[in-house]
N, C-alpha and C positions, 0 to 999 in steps of 0.2 A: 265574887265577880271574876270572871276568866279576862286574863289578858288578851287583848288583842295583838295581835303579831303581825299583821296585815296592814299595808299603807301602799299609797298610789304615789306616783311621779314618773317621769317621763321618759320615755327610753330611748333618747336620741337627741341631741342639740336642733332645734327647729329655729326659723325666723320669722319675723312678720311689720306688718308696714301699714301705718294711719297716717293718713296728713288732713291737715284743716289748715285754712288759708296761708298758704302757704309755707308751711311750716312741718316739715317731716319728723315721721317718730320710726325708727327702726329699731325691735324689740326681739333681745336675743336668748331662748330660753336654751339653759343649759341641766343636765343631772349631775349632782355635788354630792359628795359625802362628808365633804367635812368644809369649815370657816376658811381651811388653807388653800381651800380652791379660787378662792374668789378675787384676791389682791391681781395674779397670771392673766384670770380672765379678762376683768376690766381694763389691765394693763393693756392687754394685746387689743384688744376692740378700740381704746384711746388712740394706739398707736395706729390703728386702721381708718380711725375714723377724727385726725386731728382737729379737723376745721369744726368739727361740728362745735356745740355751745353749750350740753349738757350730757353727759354719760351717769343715769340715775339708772340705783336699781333697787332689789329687794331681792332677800333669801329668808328659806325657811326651811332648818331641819328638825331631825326627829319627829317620832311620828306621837306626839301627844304638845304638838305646838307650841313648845316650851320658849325654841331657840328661833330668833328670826333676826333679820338686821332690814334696816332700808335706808336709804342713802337717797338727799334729795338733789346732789350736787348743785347748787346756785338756785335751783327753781323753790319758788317761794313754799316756806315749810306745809308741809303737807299736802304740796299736789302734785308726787311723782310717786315718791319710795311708798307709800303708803296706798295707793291706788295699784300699783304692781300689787303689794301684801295682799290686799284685800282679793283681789282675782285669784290668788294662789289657795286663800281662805275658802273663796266660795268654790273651788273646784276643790278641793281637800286634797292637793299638792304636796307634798313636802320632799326633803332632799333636792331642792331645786332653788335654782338663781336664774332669774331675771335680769336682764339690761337695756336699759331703753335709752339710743339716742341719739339725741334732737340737733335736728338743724334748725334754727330760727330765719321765717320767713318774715317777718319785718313787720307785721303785724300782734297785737298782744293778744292773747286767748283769754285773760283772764281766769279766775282761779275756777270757776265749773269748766271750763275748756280745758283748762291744761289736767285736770281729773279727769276728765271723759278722755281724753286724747292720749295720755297713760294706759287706762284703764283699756280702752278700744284698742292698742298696738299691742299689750301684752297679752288679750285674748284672741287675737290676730294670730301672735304666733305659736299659743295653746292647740289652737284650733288644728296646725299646723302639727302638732306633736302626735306623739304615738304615747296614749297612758298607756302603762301596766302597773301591773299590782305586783307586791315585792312582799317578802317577808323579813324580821326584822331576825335574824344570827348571830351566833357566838360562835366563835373558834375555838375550837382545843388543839390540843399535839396529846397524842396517847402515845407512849413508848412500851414495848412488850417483846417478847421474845420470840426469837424467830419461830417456835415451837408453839406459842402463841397466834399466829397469824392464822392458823383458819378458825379459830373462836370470834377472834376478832373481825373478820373478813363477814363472818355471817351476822355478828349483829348490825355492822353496815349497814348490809344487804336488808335484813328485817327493817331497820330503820330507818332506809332510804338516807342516809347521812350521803355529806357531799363530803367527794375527798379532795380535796386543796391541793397535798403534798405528801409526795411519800418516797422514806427511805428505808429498804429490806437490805439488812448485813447480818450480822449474828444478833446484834441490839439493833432493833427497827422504830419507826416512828412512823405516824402517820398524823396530819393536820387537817382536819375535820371542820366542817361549818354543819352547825345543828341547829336547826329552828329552833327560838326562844321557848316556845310551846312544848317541845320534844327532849329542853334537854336533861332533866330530871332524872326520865326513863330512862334514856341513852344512855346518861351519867352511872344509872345507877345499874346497866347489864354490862358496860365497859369496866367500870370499879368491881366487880366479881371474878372477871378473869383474873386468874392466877398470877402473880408478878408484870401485873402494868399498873402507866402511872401517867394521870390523868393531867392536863396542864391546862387552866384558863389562857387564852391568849387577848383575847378583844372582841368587841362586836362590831357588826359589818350589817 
């Protein structure tokens, strides 16, 4: 079975807005790469949005659905963070946080209402976004000599590798992002060059 390396999420912080009797939902979609994004986020939308009465959200990274959170702040369990999740599911989202929140308008929506009313502000502000598809990378640092550099320089270029960071002196480096799919190959025309020296760093 080939790995997929391909996942969607959104390329720009979008917003969006449902009210039912009186009672507003403003839904803030952001792109996340990692769980430490999200404590900032909600902070700063709390701080913007004091009076309101609930700041509920939902995230989901990586792209084989593994990692997700949802948060129902005060609203009765299961009719916020979970209706966010589920929008994110059926658009096949991920790398991405949600925040939806609610001014109460004095009236009670009850539990298929405040589902619908979740679920309708966060595809509000879906709608609103820009998908694109992204692939899933790892980072190297390859160090070689400076003698080294046009071997180097051409499997790049064959490989279409992206270069992140680079430093040319007598010992050079260079910090490469390589498709997950690609880097094997990559791996294994850069480890052939004469005195370089290949370093995992992390994926992105």
């Amino acid at each position: 079975m080939l790995f997929d390396d391909t996942y969607k999420t959104i390329e720009n912080p979008a917003e969006g807005v449902f009210r039912d009797r009186g009672s507003k939902f403003l839904a803030y979609a952001y792109p996340i790469n990692s769980e430490n994004d999200i404590k900032a986020i909600v902070a700063r939308l709390k701080s913007e949005h004091p009076k309101a009465n609930h700041h509920c959200w939902a995230m989901r990274l990586t792209i084989d659905r593994s990692v997700f959170r949802v948060n129902d702040d005060g609203e009765p369990s299961g009719t916020a963070g979970r209706p966010i999740l589920n929008t994110l599911l059926s658009k096949d989202l991920t790398n991405i946080l949600v925040v939806v929140v609610r001014y109460f308008g004095g009236t009670l929506l009850g539990v298929p209402g405040l589902i619908n009313a979740y679920k309708a502000a966060t595809e509000n502000a879906l709608n609103q976004s820009v998908i694109i598809s992204k692939t899933v990378n790892d980072v190297y640092t390859i160090s070689f000599d400076y003698l080294q550099m046009n071997d180097i320089m051409r499997i790049i270029k064959e490989e279409n590798l992206i270069v992140l960071n680079q430093q040319f002196d007598n010992d050079c480096s260079i910090q490469l992002s390589i498709r997950k799919t690609q880097v094997e190959q990559a791996l294994f025309k850069l480890n052939k060059v004469s005195g370089s020296q290949v370093k995992y760093n992390h994926s992105i």
